[in-house]
BALOBA-1460 file (C-alpha; in Angstrom, 3 decimals):
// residues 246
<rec num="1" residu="x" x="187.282" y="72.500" z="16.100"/>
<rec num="2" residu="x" x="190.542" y="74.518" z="16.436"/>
<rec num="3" residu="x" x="190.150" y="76.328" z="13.312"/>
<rec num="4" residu="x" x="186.730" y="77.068" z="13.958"/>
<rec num="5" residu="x" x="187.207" y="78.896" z="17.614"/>
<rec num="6" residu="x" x="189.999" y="80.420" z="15.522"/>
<rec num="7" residu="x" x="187.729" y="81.823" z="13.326"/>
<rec num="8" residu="x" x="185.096" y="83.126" z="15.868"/>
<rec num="9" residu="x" x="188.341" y="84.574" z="17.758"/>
<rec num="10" residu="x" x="189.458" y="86.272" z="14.735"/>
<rec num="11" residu="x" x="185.687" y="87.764" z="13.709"/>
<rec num="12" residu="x" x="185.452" y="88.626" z="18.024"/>
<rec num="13" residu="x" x="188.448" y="90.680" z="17.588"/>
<rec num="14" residu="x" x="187.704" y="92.193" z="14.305"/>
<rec num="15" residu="x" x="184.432" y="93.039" z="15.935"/>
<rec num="16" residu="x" x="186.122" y="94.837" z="18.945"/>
<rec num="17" residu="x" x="188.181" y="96.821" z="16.258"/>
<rec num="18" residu="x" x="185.918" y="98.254" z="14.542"/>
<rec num="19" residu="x" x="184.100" y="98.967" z="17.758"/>
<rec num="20" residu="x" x="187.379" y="100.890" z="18.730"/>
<rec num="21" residu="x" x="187.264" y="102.543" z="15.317"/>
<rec num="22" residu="x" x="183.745" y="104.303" z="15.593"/>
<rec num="23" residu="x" x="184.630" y="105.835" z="18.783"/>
<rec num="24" residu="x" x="186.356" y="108.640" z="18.646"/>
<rec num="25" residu="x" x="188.393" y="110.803" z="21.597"/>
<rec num="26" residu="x" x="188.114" y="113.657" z="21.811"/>
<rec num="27" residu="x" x="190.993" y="115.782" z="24.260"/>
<rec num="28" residu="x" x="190.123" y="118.958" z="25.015"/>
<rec num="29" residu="x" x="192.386" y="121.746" z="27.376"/>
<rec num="30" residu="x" x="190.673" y="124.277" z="29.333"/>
<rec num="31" residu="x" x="191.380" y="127.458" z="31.513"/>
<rec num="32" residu="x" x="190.775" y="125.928" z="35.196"/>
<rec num="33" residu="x" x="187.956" y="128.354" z="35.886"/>
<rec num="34" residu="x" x="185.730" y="126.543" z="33.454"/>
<rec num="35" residu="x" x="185.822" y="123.535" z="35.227"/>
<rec num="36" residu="x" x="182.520" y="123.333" z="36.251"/>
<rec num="37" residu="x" x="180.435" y="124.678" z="33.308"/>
<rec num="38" residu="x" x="183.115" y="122.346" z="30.586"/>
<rec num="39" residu="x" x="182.270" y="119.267" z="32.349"/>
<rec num="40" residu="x" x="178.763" y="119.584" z="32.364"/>
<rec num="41" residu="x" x="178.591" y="121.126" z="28.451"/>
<rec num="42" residu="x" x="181.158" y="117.699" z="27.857"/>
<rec num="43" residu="x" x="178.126" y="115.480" z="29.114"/>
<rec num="44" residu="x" x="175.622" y="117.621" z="26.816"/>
<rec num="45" residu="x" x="178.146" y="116.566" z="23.922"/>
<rec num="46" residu="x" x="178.869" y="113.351" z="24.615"/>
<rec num="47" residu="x" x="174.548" y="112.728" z="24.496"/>
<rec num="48" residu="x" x="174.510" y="114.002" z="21.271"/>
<rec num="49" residu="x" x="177.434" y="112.599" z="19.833"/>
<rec num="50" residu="x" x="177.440" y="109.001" z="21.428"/>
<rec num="51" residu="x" x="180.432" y="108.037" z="19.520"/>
<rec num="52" residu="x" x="182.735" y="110.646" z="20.833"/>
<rec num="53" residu="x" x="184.198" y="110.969" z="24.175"/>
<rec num="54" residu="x" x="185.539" y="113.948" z="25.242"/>
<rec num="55" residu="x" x="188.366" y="113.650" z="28.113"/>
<rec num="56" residu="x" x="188.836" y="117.568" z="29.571"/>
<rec num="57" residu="x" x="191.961" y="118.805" z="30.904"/>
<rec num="58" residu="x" x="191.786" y="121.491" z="33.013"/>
<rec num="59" residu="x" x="195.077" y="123.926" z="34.425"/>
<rec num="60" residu="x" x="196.212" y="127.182" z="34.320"/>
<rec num="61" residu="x" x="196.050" y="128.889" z="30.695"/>
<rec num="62" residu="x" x="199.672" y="129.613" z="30.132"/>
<rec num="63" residu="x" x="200.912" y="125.529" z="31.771"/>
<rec num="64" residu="x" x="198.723" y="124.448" z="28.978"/>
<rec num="65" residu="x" x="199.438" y="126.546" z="26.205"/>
<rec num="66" residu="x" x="203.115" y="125.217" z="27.152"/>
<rec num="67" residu="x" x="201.990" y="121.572" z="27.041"/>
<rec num="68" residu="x" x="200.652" y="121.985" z="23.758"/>
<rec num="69" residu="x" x="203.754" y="123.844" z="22.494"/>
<rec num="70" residu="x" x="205.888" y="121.144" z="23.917"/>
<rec num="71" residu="x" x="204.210" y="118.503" z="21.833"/>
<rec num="72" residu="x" x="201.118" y="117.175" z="24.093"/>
<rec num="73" residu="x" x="198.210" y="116.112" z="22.668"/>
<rec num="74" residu="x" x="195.225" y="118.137" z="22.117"/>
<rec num="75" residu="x" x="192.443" y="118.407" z="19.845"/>
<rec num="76" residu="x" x="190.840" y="121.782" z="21.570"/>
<rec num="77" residu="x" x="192.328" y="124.495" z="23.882"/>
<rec num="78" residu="x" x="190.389" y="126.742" z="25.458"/>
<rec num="79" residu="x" x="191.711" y="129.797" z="27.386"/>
<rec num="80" residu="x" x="190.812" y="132.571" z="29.722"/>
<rec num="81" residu="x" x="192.749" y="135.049" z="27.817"/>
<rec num="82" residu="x" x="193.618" y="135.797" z="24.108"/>
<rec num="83" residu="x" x="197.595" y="136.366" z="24.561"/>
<rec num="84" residu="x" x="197.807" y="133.132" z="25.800"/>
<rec num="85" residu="x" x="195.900" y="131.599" z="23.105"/>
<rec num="86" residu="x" x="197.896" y="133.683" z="20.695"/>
<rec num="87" residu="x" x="201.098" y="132.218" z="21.509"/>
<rec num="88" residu="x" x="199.813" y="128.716" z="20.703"/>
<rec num="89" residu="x" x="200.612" y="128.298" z="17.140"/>
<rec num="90" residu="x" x="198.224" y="125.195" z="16.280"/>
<rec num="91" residu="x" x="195.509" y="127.192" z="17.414"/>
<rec num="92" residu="x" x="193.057" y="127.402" z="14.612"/>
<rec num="93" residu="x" x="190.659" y="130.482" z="14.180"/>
<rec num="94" residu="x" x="190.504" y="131.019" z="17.999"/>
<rec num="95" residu="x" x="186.879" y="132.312" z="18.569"/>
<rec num="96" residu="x" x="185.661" y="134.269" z="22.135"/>
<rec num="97" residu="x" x="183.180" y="132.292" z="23.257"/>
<rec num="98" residu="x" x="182.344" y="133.637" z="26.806"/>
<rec num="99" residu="x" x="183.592" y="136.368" z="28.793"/>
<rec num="100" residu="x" x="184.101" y="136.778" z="32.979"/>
<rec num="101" residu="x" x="184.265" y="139.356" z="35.721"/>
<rec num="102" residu="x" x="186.846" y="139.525" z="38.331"/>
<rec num="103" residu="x" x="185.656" y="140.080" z="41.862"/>
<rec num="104" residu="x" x="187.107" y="140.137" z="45.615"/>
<rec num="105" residu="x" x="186.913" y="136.629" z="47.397"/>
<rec num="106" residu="x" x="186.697" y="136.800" z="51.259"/>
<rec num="107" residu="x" x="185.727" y="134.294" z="53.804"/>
<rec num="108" residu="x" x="182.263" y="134.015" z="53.979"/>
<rec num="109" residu="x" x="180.625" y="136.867" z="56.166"/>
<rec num="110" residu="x" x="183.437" y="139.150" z="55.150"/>
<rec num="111" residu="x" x="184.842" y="139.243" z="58.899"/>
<rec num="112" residu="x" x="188.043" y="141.664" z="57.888"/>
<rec num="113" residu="x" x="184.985" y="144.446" z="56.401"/>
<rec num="114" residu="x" x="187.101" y="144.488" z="53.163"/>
<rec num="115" residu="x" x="184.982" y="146.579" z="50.838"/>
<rec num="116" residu="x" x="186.705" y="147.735" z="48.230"/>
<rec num="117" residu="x" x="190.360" y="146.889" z="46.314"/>
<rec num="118" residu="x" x="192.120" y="149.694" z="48.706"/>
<rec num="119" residu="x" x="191.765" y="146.834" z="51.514"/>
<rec num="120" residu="x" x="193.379" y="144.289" z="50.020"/>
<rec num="121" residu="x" x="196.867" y="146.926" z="50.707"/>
<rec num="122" residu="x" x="195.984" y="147.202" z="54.629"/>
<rec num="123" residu="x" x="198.924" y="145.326" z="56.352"/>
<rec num="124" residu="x" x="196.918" y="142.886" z="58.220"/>
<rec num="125" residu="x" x="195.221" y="141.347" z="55.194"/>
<rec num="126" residu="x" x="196.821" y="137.971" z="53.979"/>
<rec num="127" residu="x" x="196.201" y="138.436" z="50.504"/>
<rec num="128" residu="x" x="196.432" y="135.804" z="47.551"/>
<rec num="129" residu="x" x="196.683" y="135.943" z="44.067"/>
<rec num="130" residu="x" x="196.931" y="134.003" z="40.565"/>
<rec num="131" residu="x" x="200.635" y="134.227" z="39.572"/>
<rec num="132" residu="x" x="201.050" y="136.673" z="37.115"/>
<rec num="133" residu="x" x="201.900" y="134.330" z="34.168"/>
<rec num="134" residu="x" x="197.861" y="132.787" z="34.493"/>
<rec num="135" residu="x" x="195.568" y="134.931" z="32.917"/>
<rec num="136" residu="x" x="193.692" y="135.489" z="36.205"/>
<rec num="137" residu="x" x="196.924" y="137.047" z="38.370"/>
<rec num="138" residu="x" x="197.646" y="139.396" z="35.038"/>
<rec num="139" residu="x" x="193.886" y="140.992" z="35.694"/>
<rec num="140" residu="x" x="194.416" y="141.078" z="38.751"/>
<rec num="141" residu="x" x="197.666" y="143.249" z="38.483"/>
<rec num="142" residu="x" x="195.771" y="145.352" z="35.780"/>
<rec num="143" residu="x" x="192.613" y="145.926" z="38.038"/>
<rec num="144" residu="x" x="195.247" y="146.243" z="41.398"/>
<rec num="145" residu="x" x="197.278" y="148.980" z="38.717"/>
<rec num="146" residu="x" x="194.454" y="150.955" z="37.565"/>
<rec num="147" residu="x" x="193.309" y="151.606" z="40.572"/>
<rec num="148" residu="x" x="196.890" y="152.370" z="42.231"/>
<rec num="149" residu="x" x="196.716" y="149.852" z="44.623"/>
<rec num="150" residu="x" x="199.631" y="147.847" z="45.616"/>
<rec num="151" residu="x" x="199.962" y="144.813" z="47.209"/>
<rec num="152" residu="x" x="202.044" y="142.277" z="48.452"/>
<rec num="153" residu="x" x="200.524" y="138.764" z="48.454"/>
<rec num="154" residu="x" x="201.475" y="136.078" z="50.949"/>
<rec num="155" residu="x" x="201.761" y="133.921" z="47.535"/>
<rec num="156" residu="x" x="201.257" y="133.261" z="43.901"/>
<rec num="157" residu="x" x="199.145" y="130.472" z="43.132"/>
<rec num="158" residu="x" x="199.275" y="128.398" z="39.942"/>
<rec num="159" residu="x" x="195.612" y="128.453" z="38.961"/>
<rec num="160" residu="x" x="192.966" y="130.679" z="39.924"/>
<rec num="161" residu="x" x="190.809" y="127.851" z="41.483"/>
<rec num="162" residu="x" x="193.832" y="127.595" z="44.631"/>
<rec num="163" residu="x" x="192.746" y="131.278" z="45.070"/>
<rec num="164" residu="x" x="189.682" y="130.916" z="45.913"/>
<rec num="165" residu="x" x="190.863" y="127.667" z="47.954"/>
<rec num="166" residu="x" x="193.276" y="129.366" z="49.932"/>
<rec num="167" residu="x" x="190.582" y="131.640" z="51.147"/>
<rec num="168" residu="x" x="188.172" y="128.930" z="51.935"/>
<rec num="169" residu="x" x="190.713" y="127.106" z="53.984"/>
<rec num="170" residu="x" x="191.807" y="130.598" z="55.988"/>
<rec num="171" residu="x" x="195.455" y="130.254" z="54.539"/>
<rec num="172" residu="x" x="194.177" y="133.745" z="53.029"/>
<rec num="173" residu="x" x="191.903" y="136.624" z="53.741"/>
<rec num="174" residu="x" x="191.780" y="137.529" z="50.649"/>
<rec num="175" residu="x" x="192.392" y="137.295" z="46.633"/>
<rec num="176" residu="x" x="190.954" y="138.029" z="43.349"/>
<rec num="177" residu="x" x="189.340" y="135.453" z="41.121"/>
<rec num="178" residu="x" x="186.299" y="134.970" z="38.577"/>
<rec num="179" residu="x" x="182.743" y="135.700" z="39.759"/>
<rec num="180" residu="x" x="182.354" y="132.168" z="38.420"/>
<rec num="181" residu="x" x="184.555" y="130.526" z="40.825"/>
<rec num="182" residu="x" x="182.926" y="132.300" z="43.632"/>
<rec num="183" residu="x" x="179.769" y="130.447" z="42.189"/>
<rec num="184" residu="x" x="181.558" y="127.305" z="41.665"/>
<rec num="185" residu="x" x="182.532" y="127.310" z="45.726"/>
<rec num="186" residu="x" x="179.057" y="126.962" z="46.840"/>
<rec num="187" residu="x" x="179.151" y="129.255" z="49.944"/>
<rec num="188" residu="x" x="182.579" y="128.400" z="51.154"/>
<rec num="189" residu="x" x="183.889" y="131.816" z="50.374"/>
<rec num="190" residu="x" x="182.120" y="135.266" z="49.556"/>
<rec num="191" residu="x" x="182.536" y="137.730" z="46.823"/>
<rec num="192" residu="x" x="182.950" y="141.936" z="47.418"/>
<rec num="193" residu="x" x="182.220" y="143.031" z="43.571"/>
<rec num="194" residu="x" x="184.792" y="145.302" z="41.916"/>
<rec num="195" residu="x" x="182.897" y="148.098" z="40.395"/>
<rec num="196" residu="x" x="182.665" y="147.644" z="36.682"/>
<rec num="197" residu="x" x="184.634" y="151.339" z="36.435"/>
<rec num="198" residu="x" x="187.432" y="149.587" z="38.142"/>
<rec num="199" residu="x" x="187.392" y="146.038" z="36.585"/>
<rec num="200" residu="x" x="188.563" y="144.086" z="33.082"/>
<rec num="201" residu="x" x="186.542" y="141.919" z="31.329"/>
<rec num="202" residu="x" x="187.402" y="138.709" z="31.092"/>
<rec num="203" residu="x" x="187.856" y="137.107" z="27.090"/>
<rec num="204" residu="x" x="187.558" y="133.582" z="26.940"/>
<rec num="205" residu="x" x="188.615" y="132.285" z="23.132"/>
<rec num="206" residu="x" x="188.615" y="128.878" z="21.881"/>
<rec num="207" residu="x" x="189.943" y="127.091" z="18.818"/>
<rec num="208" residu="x" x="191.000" y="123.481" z="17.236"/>
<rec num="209" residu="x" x="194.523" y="122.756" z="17.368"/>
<rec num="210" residu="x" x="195.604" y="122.189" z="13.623"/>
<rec num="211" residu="x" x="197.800" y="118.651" z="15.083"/>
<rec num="212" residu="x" x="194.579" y="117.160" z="15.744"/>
<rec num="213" residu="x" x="193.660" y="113.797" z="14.982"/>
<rec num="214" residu="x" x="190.055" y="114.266" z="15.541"/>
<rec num="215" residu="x" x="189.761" y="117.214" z="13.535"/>
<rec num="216" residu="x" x="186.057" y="116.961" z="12.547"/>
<rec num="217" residu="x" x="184.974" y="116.355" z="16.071"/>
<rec num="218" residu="x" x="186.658" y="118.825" z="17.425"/>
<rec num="219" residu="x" x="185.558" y="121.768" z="15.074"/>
<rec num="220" residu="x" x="181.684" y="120.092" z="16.097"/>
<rec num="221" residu="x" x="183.053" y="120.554" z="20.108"/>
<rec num="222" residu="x" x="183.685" y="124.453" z="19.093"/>
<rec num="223" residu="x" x="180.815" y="124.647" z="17.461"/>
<rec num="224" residu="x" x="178.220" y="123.274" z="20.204"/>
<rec num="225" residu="x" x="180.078" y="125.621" z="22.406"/>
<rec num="226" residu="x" x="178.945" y="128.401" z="20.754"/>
<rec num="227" residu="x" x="175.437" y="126.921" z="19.978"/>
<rec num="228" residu="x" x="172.412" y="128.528" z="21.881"/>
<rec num="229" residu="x" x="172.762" y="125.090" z="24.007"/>
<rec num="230" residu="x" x="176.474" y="125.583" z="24.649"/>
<rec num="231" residu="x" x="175.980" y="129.348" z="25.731"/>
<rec num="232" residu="x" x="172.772" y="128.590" z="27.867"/>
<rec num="233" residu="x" x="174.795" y="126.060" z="29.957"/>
<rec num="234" residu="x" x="177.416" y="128.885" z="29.978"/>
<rec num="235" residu="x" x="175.783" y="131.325" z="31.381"/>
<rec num="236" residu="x" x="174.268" y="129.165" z="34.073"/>
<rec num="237" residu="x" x="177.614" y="129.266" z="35.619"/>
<rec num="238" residu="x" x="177.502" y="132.773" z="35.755"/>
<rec num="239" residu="x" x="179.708" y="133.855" z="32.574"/>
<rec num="240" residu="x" x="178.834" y="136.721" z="30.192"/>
<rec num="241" residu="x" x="177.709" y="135.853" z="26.687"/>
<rec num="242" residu="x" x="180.681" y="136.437" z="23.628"/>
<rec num="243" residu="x" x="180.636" y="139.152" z="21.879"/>
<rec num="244" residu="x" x="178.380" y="139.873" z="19.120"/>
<rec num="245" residu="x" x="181.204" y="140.425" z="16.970"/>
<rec num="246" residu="x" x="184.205" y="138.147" z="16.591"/>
């Protein structure tokens, strides 16, 4: 009797193994902005590959970039910006995959009439911005330069998302972020668009990291992102479609 629940212990665990074996994870690190549209493209994955899961982690371009150079473990890394992604250097034939607009976030109803960038340098408006080591606070500065504007933000924040946060909460009157996180807030805050004269275009590139473990599933997570079904959920959340050229 002994050697016998032995046994079935033995062929339970075995079973559990190999069980462990045939699913894979999959960790993927993404720009904080693509929050919203990465999670739901993760569950579009995840139903077509049933024996993958994909665990996101989402931050600030550059803190990532640093993880990843400091030795955490990643499989993908997607950024909002291609200097980032070209200091990373596991990154494996990074690929622009979507691309953004920057735009002027204001409490909803715009109650300070800020209509253009030359209002964000009128003393009375508490401005916010990315800090200028995120991809988001650099075009800012570059939109804020072009244009000759200067301004003095009540703070940096660490990811673009605290931003538009910061506005919603009245800690701010205003900040720059992504048209897509204007989306993503649902009517807390409102957007005054930056002419496209004035304003950068956003390039969003993604690549496998060559330490991966799950190398073969994470080339197919690139490569669904840039599938027709990838884009279409993409563009739902209001980002541009990539380039036709690389």
């Amino acid at each position: 009797m002994l050697t016998l629940a032995a046994l079935l212990a033995a062929t339970s665990a075995c079973g559990q193994d190999e069980g462990t074996a045939a699913s894979r994870d999959l960790r993927v690190f993404a720009a904080a902005s693509l929050t919203e549209a990465f999670t739901e493209l993760g569950d579009a994955f995840m139903a077509e590959h049933p024996d993958v899961k994909v665990t996101f982690v989402f931050g600030a371009s550059s803190d990532l970039a640093r993880q990843i150079e400091e030795g955490a473990q990643a499989d993908v890394l997607a950024t909002a910006d291609k200097e980032t992604m070209a200091g990373v250097a596991d990154a494996v034939d990074p690929r622009v995959f979507v691309r953004n607009r920057l735009t002027i976030v204001v409490a909803p109803g715009d109650p300070l009439a800020i209509h253009a960038l030359e209002d964000l340098a009128k003393p009375d408006v508490k401005v916010v911005l990315a800090a200028p080591e995120v991809p988001a606070g650099r075009y800012a500065e570059r939109i804020l330069d072009g244009q000759g504007v200067v301004v003095e933000p009540v703070s940096y924040e660490a990811t673009v998302k605290s931003v538009v946060t910061k506005v919603s909460l009245g800690e701010a009157d205003a900040g720059i972020a992504y048209v897509t996180d204007v989306a993503a807030a649902g009517g807390e805050v409102d957007e005054v668009p930056i002419p496209i004269a004035e304003n950068v275009i956003a390039a969003y590139p993604i690549a496998t990291l060559a330490g991966s473990q799950a190398g073969a599933e994470a080339q197919a997570f690139v490569d669904f992102v840039l599938s027709d079904a990838g884009q279409k959920i993409m563009k739902t959340y209001g980002f541009l479609p990539r380039p036709t050229a690389r």
